[in-house]
C-alpha positions as CSV (number, residue, x, y, z in Angstrom):
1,X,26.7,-3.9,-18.0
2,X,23.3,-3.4,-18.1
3,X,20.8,-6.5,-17.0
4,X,17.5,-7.2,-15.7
5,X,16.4,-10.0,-12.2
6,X,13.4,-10.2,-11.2
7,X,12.5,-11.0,-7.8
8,X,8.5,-12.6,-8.6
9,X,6.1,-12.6,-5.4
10,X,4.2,-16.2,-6.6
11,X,1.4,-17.8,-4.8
12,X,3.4,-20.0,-2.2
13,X,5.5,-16.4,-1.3
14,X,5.1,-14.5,1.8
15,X,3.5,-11.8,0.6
16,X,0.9,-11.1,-2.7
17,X,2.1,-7.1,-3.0
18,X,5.1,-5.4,-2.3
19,X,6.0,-1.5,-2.2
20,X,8.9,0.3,-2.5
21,X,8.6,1.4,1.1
22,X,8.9,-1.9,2.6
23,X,12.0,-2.8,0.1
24,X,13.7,0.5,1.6
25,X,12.4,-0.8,5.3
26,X,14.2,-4.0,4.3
27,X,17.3,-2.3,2.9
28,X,17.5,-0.5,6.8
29,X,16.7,-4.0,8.2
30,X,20.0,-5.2,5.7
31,X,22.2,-2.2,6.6
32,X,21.3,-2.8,10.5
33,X,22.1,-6.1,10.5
34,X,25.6,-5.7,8.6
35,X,26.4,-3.3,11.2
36,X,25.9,-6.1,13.6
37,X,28.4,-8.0,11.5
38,X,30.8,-5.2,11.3
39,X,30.9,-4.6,15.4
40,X,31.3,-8.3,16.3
41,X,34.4,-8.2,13.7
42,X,35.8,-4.5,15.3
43,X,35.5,-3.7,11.6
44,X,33.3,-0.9,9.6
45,X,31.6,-3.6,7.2
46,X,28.7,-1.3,6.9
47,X,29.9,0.4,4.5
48,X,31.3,-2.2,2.8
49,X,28.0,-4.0,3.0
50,X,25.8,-1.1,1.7
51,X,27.8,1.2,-0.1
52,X,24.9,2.9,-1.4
53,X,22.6,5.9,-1.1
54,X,18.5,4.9,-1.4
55,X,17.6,7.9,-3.4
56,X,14.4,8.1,-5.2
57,X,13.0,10.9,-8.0
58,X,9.9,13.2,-7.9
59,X,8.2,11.2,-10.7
60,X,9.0,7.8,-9.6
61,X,5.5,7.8,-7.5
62,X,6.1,5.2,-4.7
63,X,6.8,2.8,-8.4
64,X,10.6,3.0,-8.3
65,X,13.6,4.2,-6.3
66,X,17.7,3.4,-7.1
67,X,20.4,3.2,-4.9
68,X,23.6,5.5,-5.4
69,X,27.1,4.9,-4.8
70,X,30.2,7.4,-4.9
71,X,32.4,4.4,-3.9
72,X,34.9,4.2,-7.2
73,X,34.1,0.5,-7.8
74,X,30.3,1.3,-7.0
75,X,27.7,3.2,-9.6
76,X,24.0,2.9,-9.1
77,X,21.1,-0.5,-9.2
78,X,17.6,1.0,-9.9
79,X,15.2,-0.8,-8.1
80,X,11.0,-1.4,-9.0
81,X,7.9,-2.8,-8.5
82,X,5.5,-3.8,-10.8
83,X,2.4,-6.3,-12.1
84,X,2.1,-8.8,-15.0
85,X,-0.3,-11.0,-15.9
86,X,0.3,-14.8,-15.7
87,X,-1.3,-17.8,-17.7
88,X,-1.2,-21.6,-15.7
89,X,-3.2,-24.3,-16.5
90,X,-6.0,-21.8,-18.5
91,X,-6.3,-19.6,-15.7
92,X,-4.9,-15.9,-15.0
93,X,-3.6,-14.4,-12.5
94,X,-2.1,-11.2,-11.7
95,X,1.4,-11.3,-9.9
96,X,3.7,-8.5,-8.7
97,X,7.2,-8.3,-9.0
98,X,10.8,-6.3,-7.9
99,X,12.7,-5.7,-11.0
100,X,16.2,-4.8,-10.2
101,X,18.2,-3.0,-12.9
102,X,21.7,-2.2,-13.6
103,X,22.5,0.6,-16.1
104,X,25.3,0.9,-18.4
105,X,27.1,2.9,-16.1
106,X,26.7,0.0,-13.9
107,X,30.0,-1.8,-12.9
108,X,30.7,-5.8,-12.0
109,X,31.2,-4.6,-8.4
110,X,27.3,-2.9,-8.4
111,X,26.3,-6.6,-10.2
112,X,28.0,-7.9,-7.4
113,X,25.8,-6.3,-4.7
114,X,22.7,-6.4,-6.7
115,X,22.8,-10.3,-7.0
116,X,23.8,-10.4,-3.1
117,X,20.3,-7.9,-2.7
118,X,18.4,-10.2,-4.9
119,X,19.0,-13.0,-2.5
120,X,18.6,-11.4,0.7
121,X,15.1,-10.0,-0.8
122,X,13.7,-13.2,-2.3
123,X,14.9,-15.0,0.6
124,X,13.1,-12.7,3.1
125,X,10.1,-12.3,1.2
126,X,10.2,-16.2,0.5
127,X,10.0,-15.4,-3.4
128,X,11.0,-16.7,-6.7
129,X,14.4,-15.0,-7.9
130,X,15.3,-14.7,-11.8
131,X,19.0,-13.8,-11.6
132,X,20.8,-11.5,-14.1
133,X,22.2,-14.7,-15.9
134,X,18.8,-16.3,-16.2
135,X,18.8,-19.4,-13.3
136,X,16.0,-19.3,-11.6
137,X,16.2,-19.7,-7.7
138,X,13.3,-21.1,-5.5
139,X,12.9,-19.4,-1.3
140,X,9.1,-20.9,-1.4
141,X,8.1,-23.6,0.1
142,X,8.1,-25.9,-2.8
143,X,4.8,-29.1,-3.4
């Protein structure tokens, strides 16, 4: 099961940088408003919503984190931010990306929830989102 999207923080997007403290901030924000959801339905959709733990390693260094389920249809998505270098039109440009990974242990439910994540994060950060199957998705403001 294991795959790569990248959610890519182009020119037109919200923001130039991202860190892994305000994806978490955003995951809260997600969680918060699922909760919302949940209590307007008189159902517990939180945890349907976000079945996961945001857990991150000593040597990640503020450069990764991965969420963590013990839900038996849910495993883990890693989660990281990063820089590449991009050539338009003869000119370079450094750009910064989220790359969000599953693992082998990963399960179609966890692909599931990391292509509903994708979404939620490229649509709040008004960024360009390379899904798992390779379609591209556009939340800029397009010319």
């Amino acid at each position: 099961m294991a795959g790569h999207a990248y959610i890519k923080l182009v020119p037109l997007a919200d923001k130039e940088n991202v860190t892994t403290e305000e994806i978490k901030e955003l995951f809260e924000y997600y969680k918060s408003i699922t909760a919302k959801t949940g209590d307007q339905l008189d159902w517990n959709y939180h945890d349907s919503a976000f079945p996961y733990e945001i857990k991150e390693k000593p040597d990640a260094e503020g450069k990764w984190f991965y969420l963590y389920s013990n839900h038996d249809r849910y495993h883990s998505i890693l989660l990281g931010v990063d820089k590449e270098t991009v050539v338009e039109n003869d000119n370079e440009r450094e750009q910064s990306y989220i790359q969000v990974s599953l693992s082998e242990a990963s399960t179609f439910g966890d692909k599931g929830k990391a292509n509903e994540f994708c979404k939620f994060l490229a649509k709040k950060l008004k960024a360009e989102l390379h899904l798992f199957n390779g379609r591209i998705m556009y939340y800029y403001p397009r010319k």
